[in-house]
N, C-alpha and C positions, 0 to 999 in steps of 0.2 A: 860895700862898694857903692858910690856915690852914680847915680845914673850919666853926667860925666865922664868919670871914670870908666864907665862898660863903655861906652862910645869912641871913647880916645884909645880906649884896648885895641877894638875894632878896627878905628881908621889906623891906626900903627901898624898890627898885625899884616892888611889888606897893602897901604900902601908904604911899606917900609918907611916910615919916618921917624924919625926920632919921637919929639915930642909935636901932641896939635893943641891947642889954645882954643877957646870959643871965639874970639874974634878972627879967627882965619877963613878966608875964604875959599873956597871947596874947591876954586880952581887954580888958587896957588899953591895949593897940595899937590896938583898935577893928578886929579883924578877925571880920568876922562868917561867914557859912557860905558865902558864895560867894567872899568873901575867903580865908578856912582850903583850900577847893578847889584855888584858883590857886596859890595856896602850895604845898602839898604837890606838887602837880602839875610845878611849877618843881620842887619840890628832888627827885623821883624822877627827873625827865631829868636834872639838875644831876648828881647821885648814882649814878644808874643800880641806883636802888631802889627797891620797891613799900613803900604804908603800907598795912594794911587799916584802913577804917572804925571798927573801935574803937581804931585806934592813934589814930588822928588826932582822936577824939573826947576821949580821953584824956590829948589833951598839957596840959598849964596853964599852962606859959611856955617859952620860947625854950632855957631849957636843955634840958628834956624831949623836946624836937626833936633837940637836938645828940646827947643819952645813945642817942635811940633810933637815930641815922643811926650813929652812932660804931659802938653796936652790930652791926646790917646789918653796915657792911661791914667788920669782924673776922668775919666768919662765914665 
């Protein structure tokens, strides 16, 4: 499974939606701050990475999720 793929698992599962795309933006998914929490939450177990606070304040859509985790774990 495509790192993608774990991610899209994730925001479907959290915020019932059908399908999410890397171009979406995180606030037309209708994830709000308790939503953005469980999120991120799931994809550091998922990942087995820490976000800090302004990362996650700073994402704007699903891609910026993917660049940052990609990031992580090439480190």
């Amino acid at each position: 499974m495509t790192n993608l793929a774990r991610i899209e698992q994730i925001f479907t599962e959290i915020l019932k939606v059908e399908k999410i795309e890397p171009t979406m933006e995180l606030k037309s998914l209708g994830l709000d701050s308790l939503d953005l929490v469980e999120v991120m939450m799931k994809l550091e177990e998922e990942f087995n990475i820490e976000f800090t606070n302004d990362e996650m304040l700073g994402f704007t859509t699903v891609a910026d999720v993917l660049a940052d985790i990609e990031k992580k774990l090439t480190k």
